[in-house]
C-alpha positions as CSV (number, residue, x, y, z in Angstrom):
1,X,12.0,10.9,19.3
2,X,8.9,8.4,19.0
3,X,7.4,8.7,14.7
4,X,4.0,8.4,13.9
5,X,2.4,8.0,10.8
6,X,-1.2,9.0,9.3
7,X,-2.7,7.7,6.3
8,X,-5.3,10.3,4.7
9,X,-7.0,7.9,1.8
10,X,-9.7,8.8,-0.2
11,X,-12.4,6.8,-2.4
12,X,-13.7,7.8,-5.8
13,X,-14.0,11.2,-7.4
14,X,-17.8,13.3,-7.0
15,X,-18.9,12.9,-10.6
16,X,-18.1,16.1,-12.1
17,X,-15.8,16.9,-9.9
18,X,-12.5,15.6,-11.8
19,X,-10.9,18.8,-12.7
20,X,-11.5,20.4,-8.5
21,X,-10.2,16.7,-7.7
22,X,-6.7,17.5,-9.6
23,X,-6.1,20.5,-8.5
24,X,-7.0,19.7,-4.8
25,X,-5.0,16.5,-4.9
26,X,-2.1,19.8,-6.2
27,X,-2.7,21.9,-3.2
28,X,-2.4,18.9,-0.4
29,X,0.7,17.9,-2.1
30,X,2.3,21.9,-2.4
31,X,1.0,21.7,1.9
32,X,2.5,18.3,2.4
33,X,5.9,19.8,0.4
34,X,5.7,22.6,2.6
35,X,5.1,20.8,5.9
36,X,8.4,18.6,5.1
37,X,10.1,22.1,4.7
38,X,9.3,23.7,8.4
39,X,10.2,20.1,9.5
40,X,6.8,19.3,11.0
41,X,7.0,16.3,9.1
42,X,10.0,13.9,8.0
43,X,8.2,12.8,4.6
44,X,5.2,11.8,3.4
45,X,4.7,9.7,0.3
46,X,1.1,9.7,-2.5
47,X,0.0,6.6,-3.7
48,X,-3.2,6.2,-5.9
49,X,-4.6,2.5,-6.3
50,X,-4.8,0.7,-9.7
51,X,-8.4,-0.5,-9.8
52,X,-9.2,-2.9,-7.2
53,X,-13.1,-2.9,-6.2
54,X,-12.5,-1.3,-3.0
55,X,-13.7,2.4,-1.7
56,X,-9.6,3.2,-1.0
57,X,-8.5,4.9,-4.4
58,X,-5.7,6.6,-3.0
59,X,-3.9,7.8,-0.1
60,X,-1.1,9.5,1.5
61,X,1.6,8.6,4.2
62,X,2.7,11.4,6.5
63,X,5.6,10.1,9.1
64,X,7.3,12.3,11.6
65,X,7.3,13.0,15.5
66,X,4.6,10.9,16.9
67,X,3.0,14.8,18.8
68,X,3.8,16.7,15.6
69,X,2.1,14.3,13.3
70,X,-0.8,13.8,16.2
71,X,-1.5,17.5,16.3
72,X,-1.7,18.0,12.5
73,X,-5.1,16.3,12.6
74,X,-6.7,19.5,14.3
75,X,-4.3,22.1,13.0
76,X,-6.9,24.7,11.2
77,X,-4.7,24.3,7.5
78,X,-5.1,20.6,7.7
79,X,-9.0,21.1,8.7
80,X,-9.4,23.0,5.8
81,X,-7.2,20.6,3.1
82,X,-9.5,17.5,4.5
83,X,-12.3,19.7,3.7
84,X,-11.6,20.7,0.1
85,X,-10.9,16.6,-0.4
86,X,-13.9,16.1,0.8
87,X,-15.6,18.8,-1.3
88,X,-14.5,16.3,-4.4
89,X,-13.7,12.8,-3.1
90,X,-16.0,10.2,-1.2
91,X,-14.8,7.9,1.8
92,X,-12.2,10.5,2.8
93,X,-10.7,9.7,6.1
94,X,-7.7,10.3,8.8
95,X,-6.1,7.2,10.1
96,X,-3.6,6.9,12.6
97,X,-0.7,4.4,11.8
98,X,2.2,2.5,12.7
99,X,5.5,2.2,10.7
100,X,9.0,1.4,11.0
101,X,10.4,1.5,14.4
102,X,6.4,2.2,15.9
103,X,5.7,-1.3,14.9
104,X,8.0,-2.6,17.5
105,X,6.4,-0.6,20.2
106,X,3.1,-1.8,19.0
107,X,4.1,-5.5,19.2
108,X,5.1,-4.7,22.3
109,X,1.7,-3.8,23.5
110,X,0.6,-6.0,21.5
111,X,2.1,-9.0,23.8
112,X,1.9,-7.2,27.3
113,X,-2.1,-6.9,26.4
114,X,-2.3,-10.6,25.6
115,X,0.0,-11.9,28.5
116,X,-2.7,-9.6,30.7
117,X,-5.6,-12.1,28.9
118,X,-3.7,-15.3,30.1
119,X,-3.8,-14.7,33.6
């Protein structure tokens, strides 16, 4: 079974939005805790930034099976989590990434691409 990773990150809080921003940082984490439950996901790990000067305060790491993680990002409950974050956070987005053992596979794209370039 391939993993696959997404990042969902998110940039400052909506002034006056700081209480709605706790509680909907809450409910993504009580969905993540549940996803990692049904076993749609392996784990997922929340990390907020230390000031930096950047629009990335925060973000979190969902890894499982490369489909299952893939099709979360149009699942209806997920829609509607990235829409309350939205509702209180600016420069929300939904990244696709690479971890782990999906690094090597990447790399290995990564070379056959270039070795195409050289010919």
């Amino acid at each position: 079974m391939t993993k696959g990773s997404l990042i969902v990150g998110w940039g400052e809080i909506i002034p006056g939005r700081e209480k709605a921003a706790q509680a909907t940082l809450q409910h993504a984490m009580q969905y993540c805790v549940r996803l990692q439950q049904e076993g749609k996901i392996d784990r997922f790990e929340v990390v907020v930034l230390e000031p930096h000067g950047s629009d990335l305060n925060g973000f979190v790491l969902i890894t499982g099976d490369k489909e299952t993680v893939a099709r979360l990002r149009v699942e209806d409950e997920f829609v509607e989590v990235m829409v309350g974050v939205q509702l209180v956070h600016r420069n929300v987005r939904v990244v696709g990434a690479y971890t782990g053992a999906g690094l090597q596979s990447l790399f290995k794209m990564w070379d056959e691409q270039e070795e195409k370039l050289l010919v």
